[in-house]
Backbone as a printed PyTorch tensor [residue, N CA C, xyz], in Angstrom:
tensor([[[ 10.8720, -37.8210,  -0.2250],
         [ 11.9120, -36.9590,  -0.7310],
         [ 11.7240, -35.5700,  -0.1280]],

        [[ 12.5780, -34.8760,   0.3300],
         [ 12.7870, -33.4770,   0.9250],
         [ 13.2840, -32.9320,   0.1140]],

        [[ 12.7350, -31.3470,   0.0970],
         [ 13.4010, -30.4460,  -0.7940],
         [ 13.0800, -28.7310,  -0.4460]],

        [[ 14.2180, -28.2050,  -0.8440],
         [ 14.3670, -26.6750,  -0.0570],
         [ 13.8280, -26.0160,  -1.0260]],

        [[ 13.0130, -25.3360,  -0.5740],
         [ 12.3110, -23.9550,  -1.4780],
         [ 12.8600, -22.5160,  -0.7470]],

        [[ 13.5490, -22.1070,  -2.1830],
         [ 13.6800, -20.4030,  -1.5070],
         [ 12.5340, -19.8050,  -2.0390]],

        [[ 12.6360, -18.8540,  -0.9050],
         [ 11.8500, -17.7520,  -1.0230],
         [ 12.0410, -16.4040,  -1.8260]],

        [[ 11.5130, -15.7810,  -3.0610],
         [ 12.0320, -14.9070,  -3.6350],
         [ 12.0020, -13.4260,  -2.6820]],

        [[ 13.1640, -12.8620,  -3.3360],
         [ 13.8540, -11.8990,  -2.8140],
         [ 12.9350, -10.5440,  -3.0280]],

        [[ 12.4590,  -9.9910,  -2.0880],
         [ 11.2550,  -8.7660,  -2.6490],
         [ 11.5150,  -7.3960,  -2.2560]],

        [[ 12.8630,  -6.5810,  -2.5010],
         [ 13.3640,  -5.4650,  -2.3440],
         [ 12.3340,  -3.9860,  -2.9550]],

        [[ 12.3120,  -3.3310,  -2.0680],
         [ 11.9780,  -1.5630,  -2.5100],
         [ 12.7310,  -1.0100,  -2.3670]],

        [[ 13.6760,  -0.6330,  -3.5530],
         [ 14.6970,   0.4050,  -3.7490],
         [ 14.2050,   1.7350,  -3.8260]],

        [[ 13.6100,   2.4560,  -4.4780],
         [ 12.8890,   3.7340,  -4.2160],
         [ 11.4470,   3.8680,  -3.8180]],

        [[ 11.1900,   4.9810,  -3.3250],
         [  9.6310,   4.9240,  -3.0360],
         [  9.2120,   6.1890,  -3.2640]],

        [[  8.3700,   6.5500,  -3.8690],
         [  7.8910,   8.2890,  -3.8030],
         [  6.4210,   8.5990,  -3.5600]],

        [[  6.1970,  10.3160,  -3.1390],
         [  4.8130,   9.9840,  -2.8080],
         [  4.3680,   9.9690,  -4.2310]],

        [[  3.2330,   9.4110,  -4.6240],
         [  2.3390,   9.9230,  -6.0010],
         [  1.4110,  10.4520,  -5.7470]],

        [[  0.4770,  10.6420,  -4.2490],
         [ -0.6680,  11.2250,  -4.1170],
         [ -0.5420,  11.3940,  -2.6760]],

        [[ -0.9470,  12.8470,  -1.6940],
         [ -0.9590,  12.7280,  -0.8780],
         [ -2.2390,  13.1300,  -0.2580]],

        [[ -3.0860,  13.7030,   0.6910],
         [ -4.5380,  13.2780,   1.0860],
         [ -4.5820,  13.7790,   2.4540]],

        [[ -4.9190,  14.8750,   2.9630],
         [ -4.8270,  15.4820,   4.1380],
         [ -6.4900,  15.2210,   4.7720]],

        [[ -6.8590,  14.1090,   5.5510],
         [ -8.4570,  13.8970,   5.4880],
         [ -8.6440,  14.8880,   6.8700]],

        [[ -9.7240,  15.3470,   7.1010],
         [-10.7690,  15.9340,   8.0710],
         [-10.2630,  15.4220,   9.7850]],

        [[-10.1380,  14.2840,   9.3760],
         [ -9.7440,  13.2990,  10.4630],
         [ -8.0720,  13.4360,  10.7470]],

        [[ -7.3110,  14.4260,  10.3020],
         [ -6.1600,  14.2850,  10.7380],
         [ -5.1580,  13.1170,  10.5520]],

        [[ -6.0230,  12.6630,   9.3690],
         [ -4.5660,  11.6060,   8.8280],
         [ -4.3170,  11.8220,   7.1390]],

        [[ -3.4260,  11.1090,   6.9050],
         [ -2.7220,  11.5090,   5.8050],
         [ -3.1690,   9.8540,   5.0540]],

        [[ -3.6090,  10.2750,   3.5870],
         [ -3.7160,   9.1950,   3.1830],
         [ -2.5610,   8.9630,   1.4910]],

        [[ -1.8380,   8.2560,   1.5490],
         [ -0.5080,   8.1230,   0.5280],
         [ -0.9710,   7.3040,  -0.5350]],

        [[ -0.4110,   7.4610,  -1.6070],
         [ -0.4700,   6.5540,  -2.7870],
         [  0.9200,   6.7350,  -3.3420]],

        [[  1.3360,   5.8870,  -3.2120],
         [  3.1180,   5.7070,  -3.1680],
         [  3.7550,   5.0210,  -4.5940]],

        [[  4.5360,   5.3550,  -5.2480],
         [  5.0840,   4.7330,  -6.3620],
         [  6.3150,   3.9280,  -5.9990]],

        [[  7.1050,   2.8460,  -6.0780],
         [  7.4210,   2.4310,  -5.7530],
         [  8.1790,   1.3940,  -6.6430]],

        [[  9.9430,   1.6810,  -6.7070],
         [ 10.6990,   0.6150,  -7.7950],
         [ 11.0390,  -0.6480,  -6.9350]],

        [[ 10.4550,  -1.5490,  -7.7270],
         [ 10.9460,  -2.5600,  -6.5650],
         [ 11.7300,  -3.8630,  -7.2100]],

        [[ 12.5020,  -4.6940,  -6.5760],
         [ 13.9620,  -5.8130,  -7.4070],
         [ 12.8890,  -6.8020,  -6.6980]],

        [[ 12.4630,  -7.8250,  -7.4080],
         [ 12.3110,  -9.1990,  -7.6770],
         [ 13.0200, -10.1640,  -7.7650]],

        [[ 13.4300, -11.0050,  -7.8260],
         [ 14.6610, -12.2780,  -8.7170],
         [ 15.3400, -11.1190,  -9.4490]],

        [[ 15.5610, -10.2940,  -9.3550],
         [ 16.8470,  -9.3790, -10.3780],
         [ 16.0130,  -8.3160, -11.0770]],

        [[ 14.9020,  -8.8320, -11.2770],
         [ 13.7750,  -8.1730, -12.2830],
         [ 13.2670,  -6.6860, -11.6850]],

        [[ 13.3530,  -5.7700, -12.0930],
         [ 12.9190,  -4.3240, -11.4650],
         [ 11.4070,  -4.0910, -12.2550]],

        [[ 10.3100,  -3.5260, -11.5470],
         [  9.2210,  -3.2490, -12.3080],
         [  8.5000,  -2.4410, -10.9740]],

        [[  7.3550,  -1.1810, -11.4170],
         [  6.7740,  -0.5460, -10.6910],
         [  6.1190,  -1.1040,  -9.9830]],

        [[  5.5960,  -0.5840,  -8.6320],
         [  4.2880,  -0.8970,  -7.9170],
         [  3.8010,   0.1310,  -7.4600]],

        [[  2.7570,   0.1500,  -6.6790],
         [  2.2590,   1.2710,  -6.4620],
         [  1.5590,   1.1160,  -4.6720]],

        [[  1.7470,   1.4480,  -3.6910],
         [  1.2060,   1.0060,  -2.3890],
         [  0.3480,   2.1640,  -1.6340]],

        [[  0.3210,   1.5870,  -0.4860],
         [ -0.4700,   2.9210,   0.0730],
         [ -0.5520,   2.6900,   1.6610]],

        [[ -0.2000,   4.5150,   1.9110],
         [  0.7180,   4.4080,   3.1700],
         [ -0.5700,   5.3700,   4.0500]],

        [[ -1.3210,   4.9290,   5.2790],
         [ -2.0160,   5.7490,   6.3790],
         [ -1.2520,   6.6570,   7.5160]],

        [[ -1.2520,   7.6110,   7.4190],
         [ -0.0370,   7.9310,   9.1140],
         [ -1.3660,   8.9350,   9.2200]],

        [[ -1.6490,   8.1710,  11.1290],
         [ -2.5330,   9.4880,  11.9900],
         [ -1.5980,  10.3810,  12.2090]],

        [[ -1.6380,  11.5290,  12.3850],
         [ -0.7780,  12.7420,  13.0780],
         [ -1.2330,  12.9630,  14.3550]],

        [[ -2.4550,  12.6030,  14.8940],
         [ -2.6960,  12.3670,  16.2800],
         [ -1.6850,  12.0870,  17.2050]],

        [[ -1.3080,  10.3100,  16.7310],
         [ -0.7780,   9.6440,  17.7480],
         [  0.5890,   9.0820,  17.0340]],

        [[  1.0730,   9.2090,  15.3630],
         [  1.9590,   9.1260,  15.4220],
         [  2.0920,   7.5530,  14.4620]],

        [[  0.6210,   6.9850,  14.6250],
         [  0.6150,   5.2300,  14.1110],
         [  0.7090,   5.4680,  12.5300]],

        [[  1.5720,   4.7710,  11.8640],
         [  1.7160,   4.3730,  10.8800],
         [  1.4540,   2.9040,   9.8590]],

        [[  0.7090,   2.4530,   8.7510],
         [  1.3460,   1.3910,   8.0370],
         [  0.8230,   1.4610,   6.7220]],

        [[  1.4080,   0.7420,   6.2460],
         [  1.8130,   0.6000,   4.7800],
         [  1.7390,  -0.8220,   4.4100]],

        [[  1.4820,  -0.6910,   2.9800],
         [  1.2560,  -1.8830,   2.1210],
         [  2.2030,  -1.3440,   0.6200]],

        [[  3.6400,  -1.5710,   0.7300],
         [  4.1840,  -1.1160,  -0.3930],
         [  4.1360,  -1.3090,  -1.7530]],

        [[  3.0930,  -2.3140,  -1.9280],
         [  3.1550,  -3.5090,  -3.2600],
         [  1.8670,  -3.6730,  -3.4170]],

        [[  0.7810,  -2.5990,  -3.0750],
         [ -0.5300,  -3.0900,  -3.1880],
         [ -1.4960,  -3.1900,  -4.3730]],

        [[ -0.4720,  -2.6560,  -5.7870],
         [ -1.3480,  -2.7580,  -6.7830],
         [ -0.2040,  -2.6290,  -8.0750]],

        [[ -0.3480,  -3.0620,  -8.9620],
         [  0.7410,  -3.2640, -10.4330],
         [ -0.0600,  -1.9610, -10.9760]],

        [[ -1.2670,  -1.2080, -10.2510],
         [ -2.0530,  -0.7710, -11.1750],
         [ -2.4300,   0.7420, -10.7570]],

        [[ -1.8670,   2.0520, -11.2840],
         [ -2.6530,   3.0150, -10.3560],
         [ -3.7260,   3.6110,  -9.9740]],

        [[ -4.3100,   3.1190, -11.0380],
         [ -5.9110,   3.3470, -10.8980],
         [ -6.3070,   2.4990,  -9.7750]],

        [[ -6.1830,   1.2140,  -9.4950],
         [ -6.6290,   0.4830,  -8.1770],
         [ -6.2810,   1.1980,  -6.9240]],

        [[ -5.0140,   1.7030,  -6.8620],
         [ -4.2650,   1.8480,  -5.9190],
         [ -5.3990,   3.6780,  -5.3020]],

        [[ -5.6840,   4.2450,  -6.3510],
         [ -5.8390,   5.7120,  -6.3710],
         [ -7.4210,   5.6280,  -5.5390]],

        [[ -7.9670,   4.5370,  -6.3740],
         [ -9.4020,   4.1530,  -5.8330],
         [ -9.2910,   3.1720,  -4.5880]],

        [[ -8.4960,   2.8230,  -4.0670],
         [ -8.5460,   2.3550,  -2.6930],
         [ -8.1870,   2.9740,  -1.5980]],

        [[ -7.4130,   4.3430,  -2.3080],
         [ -7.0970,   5.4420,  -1.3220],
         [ -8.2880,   6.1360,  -0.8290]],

        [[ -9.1610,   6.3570,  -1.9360],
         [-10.4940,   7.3650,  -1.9450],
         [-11.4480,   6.5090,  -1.1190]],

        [[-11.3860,   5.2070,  -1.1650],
         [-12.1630,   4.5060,  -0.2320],
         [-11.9180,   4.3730,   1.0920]],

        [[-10.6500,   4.5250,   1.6310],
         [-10.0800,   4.7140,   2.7950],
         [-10.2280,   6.1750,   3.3950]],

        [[-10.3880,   6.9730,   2.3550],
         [-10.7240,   8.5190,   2.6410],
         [-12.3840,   8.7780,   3.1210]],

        [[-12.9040,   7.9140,   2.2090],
         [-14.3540,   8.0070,   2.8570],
         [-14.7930,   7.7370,   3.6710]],

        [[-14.3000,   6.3120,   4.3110],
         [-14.4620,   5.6780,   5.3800],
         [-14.0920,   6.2070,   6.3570]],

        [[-13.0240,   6.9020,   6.5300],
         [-12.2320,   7.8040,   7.3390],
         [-11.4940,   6.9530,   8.3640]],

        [[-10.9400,   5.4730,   7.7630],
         [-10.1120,   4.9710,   8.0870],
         [ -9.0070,   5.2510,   8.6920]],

        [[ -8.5180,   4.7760,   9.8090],
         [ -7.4690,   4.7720,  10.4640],
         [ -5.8870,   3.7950,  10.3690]],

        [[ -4.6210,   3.9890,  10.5770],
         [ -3.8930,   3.1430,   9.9970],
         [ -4.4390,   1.6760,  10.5040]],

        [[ -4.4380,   1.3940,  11.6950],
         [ -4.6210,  -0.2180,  11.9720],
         [ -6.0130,  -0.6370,  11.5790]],

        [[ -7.2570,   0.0040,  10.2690],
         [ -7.8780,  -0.2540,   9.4710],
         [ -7.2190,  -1.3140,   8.1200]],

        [[ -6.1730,  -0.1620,   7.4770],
         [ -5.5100,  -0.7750,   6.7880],
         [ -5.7450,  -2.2470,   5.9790]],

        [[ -5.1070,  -3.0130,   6.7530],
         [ -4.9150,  -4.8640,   6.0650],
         [ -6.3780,  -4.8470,   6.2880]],

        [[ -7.6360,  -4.6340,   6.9870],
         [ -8.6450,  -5.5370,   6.8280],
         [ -9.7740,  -4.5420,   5.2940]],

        [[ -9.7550,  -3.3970,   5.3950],
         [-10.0390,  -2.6020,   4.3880],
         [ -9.1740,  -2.6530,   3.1310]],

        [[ -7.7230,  -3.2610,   3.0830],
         [ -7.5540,  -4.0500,   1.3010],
         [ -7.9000,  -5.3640,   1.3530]],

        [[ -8.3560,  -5.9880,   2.5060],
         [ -8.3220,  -7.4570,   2.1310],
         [-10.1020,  -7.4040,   1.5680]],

        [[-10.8810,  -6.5980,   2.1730],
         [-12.0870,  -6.3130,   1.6680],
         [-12.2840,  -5.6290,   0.1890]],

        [[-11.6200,  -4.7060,  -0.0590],
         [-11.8330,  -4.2340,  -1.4740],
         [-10.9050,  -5.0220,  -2.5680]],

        [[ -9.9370,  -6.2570,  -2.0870],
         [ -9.3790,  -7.1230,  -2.8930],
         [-10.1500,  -7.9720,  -3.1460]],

        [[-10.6730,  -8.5350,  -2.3330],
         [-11.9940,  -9.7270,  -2.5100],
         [-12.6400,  -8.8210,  -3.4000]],

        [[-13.5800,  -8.3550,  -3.2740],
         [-14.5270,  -7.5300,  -3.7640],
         [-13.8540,  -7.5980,  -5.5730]],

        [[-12.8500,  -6.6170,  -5.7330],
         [-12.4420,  -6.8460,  -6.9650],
         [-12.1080,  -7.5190,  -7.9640]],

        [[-11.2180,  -8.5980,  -7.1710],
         [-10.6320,  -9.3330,  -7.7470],
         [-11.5900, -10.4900,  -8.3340]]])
């Protein structure tokens, strides 16, 4: 038997900064608030955005925590480290393990 699975719909309608982070290193480290539509359902998130001012590289994880305390303390860990954006995905996939 075959059968179609959709994929739910994962919209960010607003985004704001909540924390911004000027490190030593010339990058900016974000903690972003963020309304976002589900299946219809609207509820906060909270993400977190790296931009070097060096060179201009940017990325983001818009949905990286239901929680701001996680989100605030993964910024400060990225601040210490003195992480760069294309750090990013492997530095939450490390402090997600770790936590979770």
């Amino acid at each position: 038997m075959l059968s179609i699975v959709k994929k739910a719909k994962q919209e960010v309608m607003d985004k704001t900064i909540y924390m911004e982070i000027f490190g030593d290193n010339k990058v900016a480290y974000r903690v972003l608030s963020s309304r976002m539509n589900l299946c219809g359902d609207e509820f906060i998130t909270y993400g977190i955005e790296v931009y070097d001012h060096k060179n201009g590289e940017k990325e983001c994880i818009p949905d990286f925590s239901n929680n701001i305390e996680d989100a605030v303390a993964f910024a400060e860990l990225l601040i210490s480290y003195r992480s760069r954006p294309r750090q990013l995905y492997g530095k939450a996939l490390d402090y997600l393990r770790v936590t979770l």
